[in-house]
SEVOSE-79910 format. One record per residue: z, y, x of N, C-alpha, C, O in turn. Coordinates in steps of 0.1 Angstrom, whole numbers, plus 2048, in hexadecimal, padded with zeros to 3 digits. Each point is the difference from the previous one (the first is absolute). Layout:
REM SEVOSE-79910
ZYXZYXZYXZYX/...
END
This chain:
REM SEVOSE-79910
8007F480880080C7F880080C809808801809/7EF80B7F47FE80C80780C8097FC8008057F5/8087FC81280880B7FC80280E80680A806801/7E87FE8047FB8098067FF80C7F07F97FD7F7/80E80B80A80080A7F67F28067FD7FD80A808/7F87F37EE7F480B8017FC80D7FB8078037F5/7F180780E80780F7FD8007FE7EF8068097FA/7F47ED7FF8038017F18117FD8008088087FD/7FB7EA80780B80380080B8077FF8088007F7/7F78068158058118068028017F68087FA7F9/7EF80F8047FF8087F680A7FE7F38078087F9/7F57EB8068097FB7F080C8028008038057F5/80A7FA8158067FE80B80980C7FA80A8027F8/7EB8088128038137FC8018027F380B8057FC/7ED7F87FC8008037F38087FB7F58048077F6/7FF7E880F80F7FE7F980A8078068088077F9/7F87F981280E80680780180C7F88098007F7/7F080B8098018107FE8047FD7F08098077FB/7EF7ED7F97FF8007EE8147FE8038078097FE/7FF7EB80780C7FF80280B80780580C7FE7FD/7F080A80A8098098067FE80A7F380C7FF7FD/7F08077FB7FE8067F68067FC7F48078087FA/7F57ED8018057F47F280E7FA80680A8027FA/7F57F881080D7F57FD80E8097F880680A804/7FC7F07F180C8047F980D8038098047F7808/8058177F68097FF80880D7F98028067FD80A/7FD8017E88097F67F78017F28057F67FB804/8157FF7FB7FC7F28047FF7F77F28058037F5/7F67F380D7F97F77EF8148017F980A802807/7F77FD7EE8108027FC7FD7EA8027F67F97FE/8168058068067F27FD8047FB7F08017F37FF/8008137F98028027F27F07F67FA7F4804804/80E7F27F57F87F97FE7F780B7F97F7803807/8098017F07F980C7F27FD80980E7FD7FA80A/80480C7F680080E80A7F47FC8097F5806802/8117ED8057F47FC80B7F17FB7F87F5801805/80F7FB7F07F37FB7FB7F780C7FF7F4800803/81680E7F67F980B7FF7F880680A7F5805801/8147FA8077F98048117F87FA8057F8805808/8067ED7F57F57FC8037F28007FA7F57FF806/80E8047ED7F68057F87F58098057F4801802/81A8098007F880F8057F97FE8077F47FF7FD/8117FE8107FE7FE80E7F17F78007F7805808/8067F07F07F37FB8017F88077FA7F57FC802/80D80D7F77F88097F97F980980A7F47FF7FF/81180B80A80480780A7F67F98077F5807801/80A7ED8057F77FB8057F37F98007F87FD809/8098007E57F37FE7FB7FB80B7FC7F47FE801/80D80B7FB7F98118037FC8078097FA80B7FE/80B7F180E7FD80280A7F77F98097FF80380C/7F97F27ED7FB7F58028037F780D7F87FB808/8198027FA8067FB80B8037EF7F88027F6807/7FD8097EB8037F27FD7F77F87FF7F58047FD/80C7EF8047F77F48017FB7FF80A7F57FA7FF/81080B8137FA7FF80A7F37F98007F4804803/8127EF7F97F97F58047F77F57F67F87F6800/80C80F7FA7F48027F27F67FF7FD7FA80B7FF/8007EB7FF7ED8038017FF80D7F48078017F6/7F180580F7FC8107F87FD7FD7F08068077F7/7F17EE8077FF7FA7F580A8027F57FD8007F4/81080181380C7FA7F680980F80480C8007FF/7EF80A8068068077FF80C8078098088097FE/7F47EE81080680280E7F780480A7F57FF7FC/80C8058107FC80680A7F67F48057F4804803/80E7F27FC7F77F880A8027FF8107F77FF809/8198047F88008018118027F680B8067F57FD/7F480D8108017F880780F7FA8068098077FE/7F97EF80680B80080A80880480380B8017FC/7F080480F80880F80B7FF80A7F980480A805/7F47F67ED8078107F980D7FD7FB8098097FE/7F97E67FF80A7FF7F580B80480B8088097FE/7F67EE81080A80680C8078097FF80C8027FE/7E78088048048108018068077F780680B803/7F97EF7EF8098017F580A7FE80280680A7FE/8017E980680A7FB7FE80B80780C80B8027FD/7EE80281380780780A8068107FD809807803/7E57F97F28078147FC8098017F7808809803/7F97EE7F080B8027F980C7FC80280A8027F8/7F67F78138117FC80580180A80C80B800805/7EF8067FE80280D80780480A7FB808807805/7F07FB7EF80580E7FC80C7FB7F580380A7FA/8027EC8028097FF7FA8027FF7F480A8037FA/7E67F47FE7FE7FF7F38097F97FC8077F8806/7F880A7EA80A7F97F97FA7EE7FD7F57FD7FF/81B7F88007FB7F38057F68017F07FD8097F8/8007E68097F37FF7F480D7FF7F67FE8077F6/80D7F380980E8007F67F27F57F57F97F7804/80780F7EB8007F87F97ED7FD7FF7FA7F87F9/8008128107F38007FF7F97F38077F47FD7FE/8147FD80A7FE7F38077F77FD7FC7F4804802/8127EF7F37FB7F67FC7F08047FA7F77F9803/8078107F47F58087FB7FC7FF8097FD7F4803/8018178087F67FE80E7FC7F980A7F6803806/80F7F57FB8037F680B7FE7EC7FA7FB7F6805/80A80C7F07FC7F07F77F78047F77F57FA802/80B80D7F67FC7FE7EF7F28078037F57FA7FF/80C8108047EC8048007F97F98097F48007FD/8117F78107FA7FE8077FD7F17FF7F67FA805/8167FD7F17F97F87F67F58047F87F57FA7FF/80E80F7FA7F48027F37F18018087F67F97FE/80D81180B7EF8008077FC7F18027F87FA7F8/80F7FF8127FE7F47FD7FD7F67F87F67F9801/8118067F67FD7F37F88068087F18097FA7FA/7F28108018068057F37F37FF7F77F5803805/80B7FB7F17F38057F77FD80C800809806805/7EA8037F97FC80E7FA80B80A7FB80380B804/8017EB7F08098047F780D80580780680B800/7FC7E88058118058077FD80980B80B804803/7ED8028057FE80680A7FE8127F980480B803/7F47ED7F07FF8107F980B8087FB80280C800/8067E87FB80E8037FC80D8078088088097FD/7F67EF80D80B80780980080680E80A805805/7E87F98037FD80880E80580A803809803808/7EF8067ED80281180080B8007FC80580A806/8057F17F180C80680280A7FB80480C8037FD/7F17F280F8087FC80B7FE80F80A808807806/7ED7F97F97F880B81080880D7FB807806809/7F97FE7EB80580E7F98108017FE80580A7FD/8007EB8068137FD7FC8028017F380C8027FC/7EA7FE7FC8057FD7F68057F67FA8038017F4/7FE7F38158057F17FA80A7FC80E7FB7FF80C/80C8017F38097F980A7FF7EF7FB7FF7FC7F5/8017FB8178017F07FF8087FB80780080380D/80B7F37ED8097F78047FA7F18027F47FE7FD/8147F78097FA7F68048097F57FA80C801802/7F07F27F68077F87FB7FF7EE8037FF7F57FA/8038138178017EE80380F7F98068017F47FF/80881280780C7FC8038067FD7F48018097F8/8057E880580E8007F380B7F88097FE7FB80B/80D8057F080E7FB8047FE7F48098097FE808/7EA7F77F68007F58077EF8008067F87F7803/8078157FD7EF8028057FF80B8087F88087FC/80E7FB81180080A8047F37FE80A7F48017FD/8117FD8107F680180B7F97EE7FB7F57FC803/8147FE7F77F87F47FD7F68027F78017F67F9/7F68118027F98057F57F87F87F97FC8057F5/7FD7EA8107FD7F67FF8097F97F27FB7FA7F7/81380A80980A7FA7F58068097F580A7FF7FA/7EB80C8038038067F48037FB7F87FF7F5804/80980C7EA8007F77F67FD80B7F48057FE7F5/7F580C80D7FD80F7F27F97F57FA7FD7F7807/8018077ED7F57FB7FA7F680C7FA80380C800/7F27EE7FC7F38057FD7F97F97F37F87F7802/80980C7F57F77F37F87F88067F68038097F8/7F17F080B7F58067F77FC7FD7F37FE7F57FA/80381C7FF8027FB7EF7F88067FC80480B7FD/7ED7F28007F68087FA7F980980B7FB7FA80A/8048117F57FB80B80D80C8028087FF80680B/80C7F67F180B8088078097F88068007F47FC/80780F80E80B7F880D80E8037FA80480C801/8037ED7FA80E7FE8028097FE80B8007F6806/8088177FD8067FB80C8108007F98038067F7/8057F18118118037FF8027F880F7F87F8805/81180B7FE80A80480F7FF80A8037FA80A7FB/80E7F58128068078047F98088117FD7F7808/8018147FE80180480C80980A8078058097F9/7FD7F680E80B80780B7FC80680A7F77FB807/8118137FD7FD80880D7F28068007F9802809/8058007E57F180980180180C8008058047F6/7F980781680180B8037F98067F87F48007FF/8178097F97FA80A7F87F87FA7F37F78047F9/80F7F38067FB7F67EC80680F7F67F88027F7/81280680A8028067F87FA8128008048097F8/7F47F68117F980B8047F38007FD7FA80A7FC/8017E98067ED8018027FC7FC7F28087FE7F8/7EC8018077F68027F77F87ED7FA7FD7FA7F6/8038048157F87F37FF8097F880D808805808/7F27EA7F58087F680C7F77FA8047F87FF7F7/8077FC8117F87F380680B7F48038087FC808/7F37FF7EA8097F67FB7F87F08027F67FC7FB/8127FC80F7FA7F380580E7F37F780C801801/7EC7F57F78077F87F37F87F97FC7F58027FB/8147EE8097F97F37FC7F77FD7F58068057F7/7F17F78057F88007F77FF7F27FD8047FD7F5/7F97FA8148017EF80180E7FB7FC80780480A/8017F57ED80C7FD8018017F580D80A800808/7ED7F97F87FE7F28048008018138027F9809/7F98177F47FF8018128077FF80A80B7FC7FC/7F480680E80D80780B7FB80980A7F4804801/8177FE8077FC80780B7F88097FD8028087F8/7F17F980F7F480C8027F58017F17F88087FB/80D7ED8047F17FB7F48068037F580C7FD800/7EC80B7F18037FE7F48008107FC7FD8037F5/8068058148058118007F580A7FB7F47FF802/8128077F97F98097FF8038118008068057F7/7F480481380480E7FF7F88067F87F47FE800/81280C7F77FF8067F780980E7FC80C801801/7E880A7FC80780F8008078017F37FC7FE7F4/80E80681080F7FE7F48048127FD808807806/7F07FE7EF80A80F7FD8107FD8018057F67FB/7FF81080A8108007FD8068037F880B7FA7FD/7F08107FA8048047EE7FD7F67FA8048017F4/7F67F280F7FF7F77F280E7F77FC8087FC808/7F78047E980A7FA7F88037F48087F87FA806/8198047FA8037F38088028058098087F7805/7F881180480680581280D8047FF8018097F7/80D7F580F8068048078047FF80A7FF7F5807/8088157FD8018098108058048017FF80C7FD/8107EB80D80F8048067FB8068117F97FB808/80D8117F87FC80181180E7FC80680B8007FB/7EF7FD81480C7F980680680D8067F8809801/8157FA80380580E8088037F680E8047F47FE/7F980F80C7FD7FF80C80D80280B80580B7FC/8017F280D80B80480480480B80880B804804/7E58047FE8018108058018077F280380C802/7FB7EF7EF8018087F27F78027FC7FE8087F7/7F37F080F7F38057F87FD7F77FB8037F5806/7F580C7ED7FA7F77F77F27FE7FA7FB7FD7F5/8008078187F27FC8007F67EC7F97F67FA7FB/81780580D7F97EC7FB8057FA7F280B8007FB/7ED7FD8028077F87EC7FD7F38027F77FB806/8118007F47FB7F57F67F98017F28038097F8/7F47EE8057F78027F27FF7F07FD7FC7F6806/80A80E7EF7FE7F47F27F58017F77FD80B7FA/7FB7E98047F58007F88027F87F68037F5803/7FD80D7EB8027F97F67F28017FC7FB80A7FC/8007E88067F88037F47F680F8008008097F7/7FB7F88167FA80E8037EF7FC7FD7FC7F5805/7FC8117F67F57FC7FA7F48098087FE80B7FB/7FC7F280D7F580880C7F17F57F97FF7F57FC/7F98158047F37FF7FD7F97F880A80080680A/7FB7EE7F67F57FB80D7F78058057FA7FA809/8008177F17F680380480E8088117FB80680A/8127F87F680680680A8017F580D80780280A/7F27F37F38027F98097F280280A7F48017FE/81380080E7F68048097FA7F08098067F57FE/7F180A8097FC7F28047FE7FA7F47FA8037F7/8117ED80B7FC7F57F680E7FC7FB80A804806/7F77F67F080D7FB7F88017F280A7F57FB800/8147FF8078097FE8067FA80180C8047F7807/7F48107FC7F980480F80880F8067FB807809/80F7FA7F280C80A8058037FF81080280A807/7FE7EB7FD8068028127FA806807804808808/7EB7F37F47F48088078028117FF80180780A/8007FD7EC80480D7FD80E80980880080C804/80C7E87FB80B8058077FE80380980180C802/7F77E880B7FE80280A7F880C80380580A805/7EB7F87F77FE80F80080580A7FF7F9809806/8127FB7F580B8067F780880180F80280B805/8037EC7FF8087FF80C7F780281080580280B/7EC7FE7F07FA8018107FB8118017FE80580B/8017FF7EC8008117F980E80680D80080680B/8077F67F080F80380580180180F80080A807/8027EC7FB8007FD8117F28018067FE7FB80B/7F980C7EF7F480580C8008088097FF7FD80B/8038137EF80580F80680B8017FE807806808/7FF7F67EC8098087FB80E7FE80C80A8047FB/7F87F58168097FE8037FD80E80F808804808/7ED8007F77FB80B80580C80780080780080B/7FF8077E98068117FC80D7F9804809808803/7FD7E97FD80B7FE80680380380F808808805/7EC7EF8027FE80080C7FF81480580680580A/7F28027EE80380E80480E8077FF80480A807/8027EF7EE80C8097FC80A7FA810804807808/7FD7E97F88077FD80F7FE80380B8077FC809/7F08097F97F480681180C80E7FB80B801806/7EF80A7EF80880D8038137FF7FF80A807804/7F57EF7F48118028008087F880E80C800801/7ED7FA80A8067FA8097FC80C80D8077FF80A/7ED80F7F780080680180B80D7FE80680480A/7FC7FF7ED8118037FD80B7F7806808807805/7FA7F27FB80B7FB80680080680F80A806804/7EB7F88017FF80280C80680B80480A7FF807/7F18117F48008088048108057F980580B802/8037E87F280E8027FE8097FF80880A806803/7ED7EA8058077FF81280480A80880B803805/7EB8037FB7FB80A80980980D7FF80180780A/8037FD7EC80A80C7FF80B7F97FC80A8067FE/7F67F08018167FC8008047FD80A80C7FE800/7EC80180D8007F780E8027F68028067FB80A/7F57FE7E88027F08077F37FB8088027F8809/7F480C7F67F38028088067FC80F7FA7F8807/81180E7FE8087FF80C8017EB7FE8007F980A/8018057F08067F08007F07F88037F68017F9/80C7F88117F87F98037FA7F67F77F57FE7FE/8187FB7FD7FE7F37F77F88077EE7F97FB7F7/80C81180B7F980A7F27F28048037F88027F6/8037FE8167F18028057FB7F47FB7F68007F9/8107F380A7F97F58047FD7F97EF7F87F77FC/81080F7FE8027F97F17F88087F87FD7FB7F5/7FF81080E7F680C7FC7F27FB8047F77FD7F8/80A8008177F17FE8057FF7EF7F87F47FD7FD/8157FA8007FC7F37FB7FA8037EF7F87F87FA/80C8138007FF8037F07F08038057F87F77FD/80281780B7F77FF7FD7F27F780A7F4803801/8137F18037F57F98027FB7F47F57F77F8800/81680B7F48057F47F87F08097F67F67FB7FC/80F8158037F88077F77F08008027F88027F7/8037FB8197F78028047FA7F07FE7F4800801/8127F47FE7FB7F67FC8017FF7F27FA7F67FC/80B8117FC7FC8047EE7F18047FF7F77FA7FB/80A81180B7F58068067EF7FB7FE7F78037F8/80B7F58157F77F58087FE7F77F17F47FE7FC/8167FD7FD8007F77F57FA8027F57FB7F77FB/8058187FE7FB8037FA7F38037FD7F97FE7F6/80180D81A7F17FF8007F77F58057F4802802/8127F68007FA7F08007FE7FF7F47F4802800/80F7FC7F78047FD7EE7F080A7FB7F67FC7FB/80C80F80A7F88087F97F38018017F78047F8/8097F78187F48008077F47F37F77F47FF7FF/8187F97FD7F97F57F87FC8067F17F57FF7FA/8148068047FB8057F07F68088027F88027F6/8058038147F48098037F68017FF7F98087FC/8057E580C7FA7FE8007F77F57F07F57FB7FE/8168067F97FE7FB7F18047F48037F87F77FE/8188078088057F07FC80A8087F780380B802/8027ED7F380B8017F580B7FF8088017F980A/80880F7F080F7FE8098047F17FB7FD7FB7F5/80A7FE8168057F47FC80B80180480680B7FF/8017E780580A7FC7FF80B80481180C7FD803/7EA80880680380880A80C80D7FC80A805805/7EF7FD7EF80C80D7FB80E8027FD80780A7FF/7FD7E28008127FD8048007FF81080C800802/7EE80080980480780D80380C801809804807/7EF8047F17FF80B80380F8077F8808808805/7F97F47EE80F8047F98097FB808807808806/7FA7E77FF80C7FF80B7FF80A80880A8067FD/7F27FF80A7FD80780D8098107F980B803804/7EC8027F38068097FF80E8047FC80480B804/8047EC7F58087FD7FB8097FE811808809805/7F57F07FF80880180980380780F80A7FF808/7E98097F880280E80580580A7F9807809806/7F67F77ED80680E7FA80E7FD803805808808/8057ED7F580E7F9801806809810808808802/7ED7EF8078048068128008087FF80B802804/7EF80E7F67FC80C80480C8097F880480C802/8027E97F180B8087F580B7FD808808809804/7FB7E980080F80180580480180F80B7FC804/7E480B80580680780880780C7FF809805807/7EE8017EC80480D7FD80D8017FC80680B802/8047E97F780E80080280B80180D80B805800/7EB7F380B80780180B80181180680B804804/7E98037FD7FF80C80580A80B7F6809808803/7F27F47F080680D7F38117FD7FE8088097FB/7FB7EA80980C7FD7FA7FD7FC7F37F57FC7FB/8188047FF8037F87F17FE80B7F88017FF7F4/7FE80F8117FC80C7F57F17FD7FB7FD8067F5/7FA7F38117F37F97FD7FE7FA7F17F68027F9/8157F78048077F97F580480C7F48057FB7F6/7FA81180B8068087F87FA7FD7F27F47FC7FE/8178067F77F87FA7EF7F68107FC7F78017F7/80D80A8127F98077F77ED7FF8077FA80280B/8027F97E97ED7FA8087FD80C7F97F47FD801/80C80B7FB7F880B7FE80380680C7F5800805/8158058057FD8088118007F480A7FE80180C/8067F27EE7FC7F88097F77F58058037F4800/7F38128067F07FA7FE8057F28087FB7F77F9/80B80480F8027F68088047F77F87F97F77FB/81580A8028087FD7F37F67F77FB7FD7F4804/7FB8167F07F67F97FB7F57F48067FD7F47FD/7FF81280C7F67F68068047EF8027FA7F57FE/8148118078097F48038017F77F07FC7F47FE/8098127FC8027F37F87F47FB7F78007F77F7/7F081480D7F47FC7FB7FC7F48067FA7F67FA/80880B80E7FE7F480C8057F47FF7F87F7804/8168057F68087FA8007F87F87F17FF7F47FF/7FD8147FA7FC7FA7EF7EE7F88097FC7F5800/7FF8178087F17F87FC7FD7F280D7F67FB803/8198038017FF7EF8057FF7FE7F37F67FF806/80A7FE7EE7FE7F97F97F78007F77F87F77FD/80A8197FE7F18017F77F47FE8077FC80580A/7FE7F07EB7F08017FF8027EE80A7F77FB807/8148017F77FE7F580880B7FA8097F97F7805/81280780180B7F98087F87FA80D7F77F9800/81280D80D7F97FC80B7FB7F18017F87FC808/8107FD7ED7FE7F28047F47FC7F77F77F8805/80880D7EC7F27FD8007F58068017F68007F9/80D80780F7F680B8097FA7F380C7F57FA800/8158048077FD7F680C7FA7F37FA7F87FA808/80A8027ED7FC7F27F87F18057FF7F87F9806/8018137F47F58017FE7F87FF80C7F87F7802/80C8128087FA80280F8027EC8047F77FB806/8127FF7F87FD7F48047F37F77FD7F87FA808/8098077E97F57F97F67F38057FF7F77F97FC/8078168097F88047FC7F68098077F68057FD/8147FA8147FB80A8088017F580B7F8806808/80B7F17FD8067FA80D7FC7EE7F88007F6808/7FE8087EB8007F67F78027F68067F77F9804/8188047FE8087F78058037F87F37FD8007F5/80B7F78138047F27F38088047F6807809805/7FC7F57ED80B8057F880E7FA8058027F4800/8058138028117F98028017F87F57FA8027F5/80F7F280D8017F57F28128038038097FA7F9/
END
């Protein structure tokens, strides 16, 4: 992969940098589940008028159509200048349109693109339940088809922002008879429909971002099924290869500039003077500089038009466990004031126990390593 900057580039570069330094909101997103949803609203608004949304978007549907290293240069400028995180716009941007392009009908693409791109629809995700978490293979939601329409009842858990968004990308057995991978099916779930409720969980820093949702007897139309009726895995997986393509980019930028900071926190407390504090600095960024190396490997392939695969659990181990090295050196250097509860003045604070949650979301290191076994290294199954 050429990562020789070219003067279009440049240019783009300049021009995000200068649109950002101007727009980025000065506010930080509120933690307040309502509040943030509102801010996120805006905020994608802001940048679909400004024609900054859908980077990567075939133009077709109402995105930029950009290359690679623009998405890069995206992803370096807005964690530079200090944009606000994606919070509940996630799943919308990052899963749900980028399924629909893919494998959505006309209909569903006409329905909800533009007002994913516009913020006018916020989307939650409905595949973790109580005994289906990183195991996602052992869902038990039912789905059953009655006429044109899908019955679902169970249950899911730890859906971020179920009580804020608009629509879910809801994955539920369809086959009684099936198991594991086979029988599923994903399907777009309004969240206002009859039969939903939705406890949010309060969190042990006080926020209540994540819910649980109960399905009675919830009645969704099959024209909302996307793919095929129990051809749902094929779908998740898309759904999950969307995810881990770029999107581990704006992490890897946010850990490059925040272990940058540290440094220069070294640097005016005098611990910089400590040899063993050089050596544990200079190990973080060779740890960051093999993130690095890891990721535009990754991209250089997508670049070239291979689909993200199953390489993208190295790439979450990896980062996961550098962001980890790079937070709780920052306790050794900051002290235990690092740890402070107030996360509105304490950006570290925060990071730290962001860190601590996404070992797990989207996956547990161990069946993170089970996939890269089976699927990347396709070694024997353990019995």
């Amino acid at each position: 992969m050429d990562l020789t900057w070219s003067p279009e580039e440049l240019a783009f570069r300049e021009a995000l940098r200068t649109w950002l330094a101007a727009n980025v909101p000065a506010e930080r997103r509120p933690h307040d589940p309502a509040a943030g949803a509102a801010f996120d609203r805006a905020w994608q608004r802001v940048l679909f008028d400004a024609g900054w949304a859908g980077l990567n978007w075939p133009r077709e549907y109402g995105g930029r159509g950009l290359s690679i290293l623009q998405q890069v240069i995206w992803y370096e400028e807005y964690v530079r200048a200090g944009g606000p995180p994606m919070g509940f716009r996630f799943v919308a941007q990052n899963h749900a349109g980028p399924t629909l392009i893919a494998l959505g009908t006309d209909d569903q693409k006409a329905g909800h693109l533009q007002r994913i791109l516009s913020g006018e629809a916020l989307w939650c995700q409905g595949f973790s339940e109580p005994n289906a978490g990183s195991d996602l293979a052992s869902l038990r939601t039912r789905g059953v088809v009655d006429g044109d329409e899908l019955v679902v009842t169970g249950q899911k858990t730890w859906t971020t922002g179920a009580d804020q968004t608009d629509f879910q990308e809801l994955l539920v057995r369809t086959d009684p008879e099936s198991s594991r991978h086979k029988g599923l099916t994903w399907v777009i779930c309004p969240m206002a429909s009859k039969g939903i409720e939705i406890q949010p969980i309060r969190k042990m820093n006080g926020r209540a971002e994540f819910c649980s949702v109960f399905y009675d007897e919830v009645r969704i139309p099959l024209s909302n099924v996307v793919g095929q009726v129990n051809g749902g895995w094929a779908t998740a997986m898309a759904t999950l290869g969307f995810e881990r393509g770029t999107s581990f980019i704006g992490e890897m930028a946010e850990i490059t500039l925040r272990l940058e900071e540290l440094i220069e926190i070294a640097k005016a407390s005098g611990d910089w003077k400590d040899d063993e504090v050089r050596r544990k600095l200079a190990d973080r960024r060779a740890e960051v500089a093999a993130l690095r190396a890891l990721n535009y490997a990754n991209l250089s392939r997508y670049a070239r038009g291979e689909p993200p695969g199953a390489e993208g659990s190295i790439t979450k181990l990896l980062t996961n466990d550098v962001a980890r090295s790079v937070h709780e050196l920052a306790t050794e250097i900051a002290g235990a004031d690092i740890l402070d509860g107030d996360l509105e003045r304490n950006r570290w604070g925060d990071l730290l126990q962001h860190g601590m949650v996404m070992t797990i979301g989207g996956g547990t290191p161990e069946i993170q390593r089970e996939i890269i076994a089976d699927r990347v290294l396709e070694l024997p199954r353990s019995r």
